[in-house]
C-alpha positions as CSV (number, residue, x, y, z in Angstrom):
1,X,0.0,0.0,0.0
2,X,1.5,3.5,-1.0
3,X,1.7,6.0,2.0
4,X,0.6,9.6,0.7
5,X,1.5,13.1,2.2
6,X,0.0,16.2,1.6
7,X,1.9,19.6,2.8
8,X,2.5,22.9,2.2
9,X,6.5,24.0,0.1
10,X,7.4,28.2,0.1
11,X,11.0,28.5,-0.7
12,X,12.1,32.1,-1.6
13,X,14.3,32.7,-5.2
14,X,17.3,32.7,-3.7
15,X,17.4,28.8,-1.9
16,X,15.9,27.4,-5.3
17,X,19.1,28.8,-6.6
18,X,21.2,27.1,-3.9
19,X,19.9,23.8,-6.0
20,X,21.2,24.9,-9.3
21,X,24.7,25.9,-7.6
22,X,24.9,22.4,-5.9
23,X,25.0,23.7,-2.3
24,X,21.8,22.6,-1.7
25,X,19.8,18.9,-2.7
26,X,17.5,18.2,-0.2
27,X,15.1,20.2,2.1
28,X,12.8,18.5,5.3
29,X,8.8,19.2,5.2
30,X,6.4,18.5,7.3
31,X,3.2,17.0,6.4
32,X,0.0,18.0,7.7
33,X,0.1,14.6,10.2
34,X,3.2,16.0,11.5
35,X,5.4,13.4,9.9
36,X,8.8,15.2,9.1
37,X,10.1,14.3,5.3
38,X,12.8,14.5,3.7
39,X,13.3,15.3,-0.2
40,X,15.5,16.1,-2.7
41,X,15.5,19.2,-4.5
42,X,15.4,17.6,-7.8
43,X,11.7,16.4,-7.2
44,X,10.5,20.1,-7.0
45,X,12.4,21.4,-9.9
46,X,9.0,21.3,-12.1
47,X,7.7,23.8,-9.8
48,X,10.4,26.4,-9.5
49,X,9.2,29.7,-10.7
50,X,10.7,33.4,-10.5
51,X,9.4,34.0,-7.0
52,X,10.9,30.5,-5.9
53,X,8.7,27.7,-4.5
54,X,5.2,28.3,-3.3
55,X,2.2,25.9,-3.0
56,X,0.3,22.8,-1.6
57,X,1.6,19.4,-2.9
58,X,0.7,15.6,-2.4
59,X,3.8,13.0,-2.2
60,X,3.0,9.6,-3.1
61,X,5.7,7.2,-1.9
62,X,5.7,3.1,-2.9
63,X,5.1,0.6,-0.1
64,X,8.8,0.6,0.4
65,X,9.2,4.2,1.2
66,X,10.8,4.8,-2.4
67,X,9.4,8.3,-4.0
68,X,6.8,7.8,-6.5
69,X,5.1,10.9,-7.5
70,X,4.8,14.4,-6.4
71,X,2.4,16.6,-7.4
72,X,1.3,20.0,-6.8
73,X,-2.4,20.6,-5.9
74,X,-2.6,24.2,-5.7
């Protein structure tokens, strides 16, 4: 059975930058149950934009706790 989080991402310009430098490949959420996650980078790329990272999303992870899908829902 895949385990799914849902949570809330706002990263300003300049730490989505830290990513593209290489100083920077993973960042810790925390889901609305209050589970803390951690992610790389590279899975939010999609959603960069010029103001940086701002939104809801839903991680889908396998049954093995490998990443699956993330997507953003608003």
């Amino acid at each position: 059975m895949k385990r799914l989080f849902v949570f809330s991402a706002f990263l300003e310009r300049e730490k989505c930058l830290l990513y593209y430098q290489g100083s920077v490949r993973y960042v810790v959420v925390t889901a609305d149950s209050g589970e803390r996650i951690q992610l790389g980078l590279k899975h939010f790329q999609p959603f960069f934009s010029e103001l940086g990272l701002r939104g809801r999303f839903r991680l889908s992870l396998t049954q093995s706790g490998a990443f699956e899908r993330l997507e953003k829902i608003n």
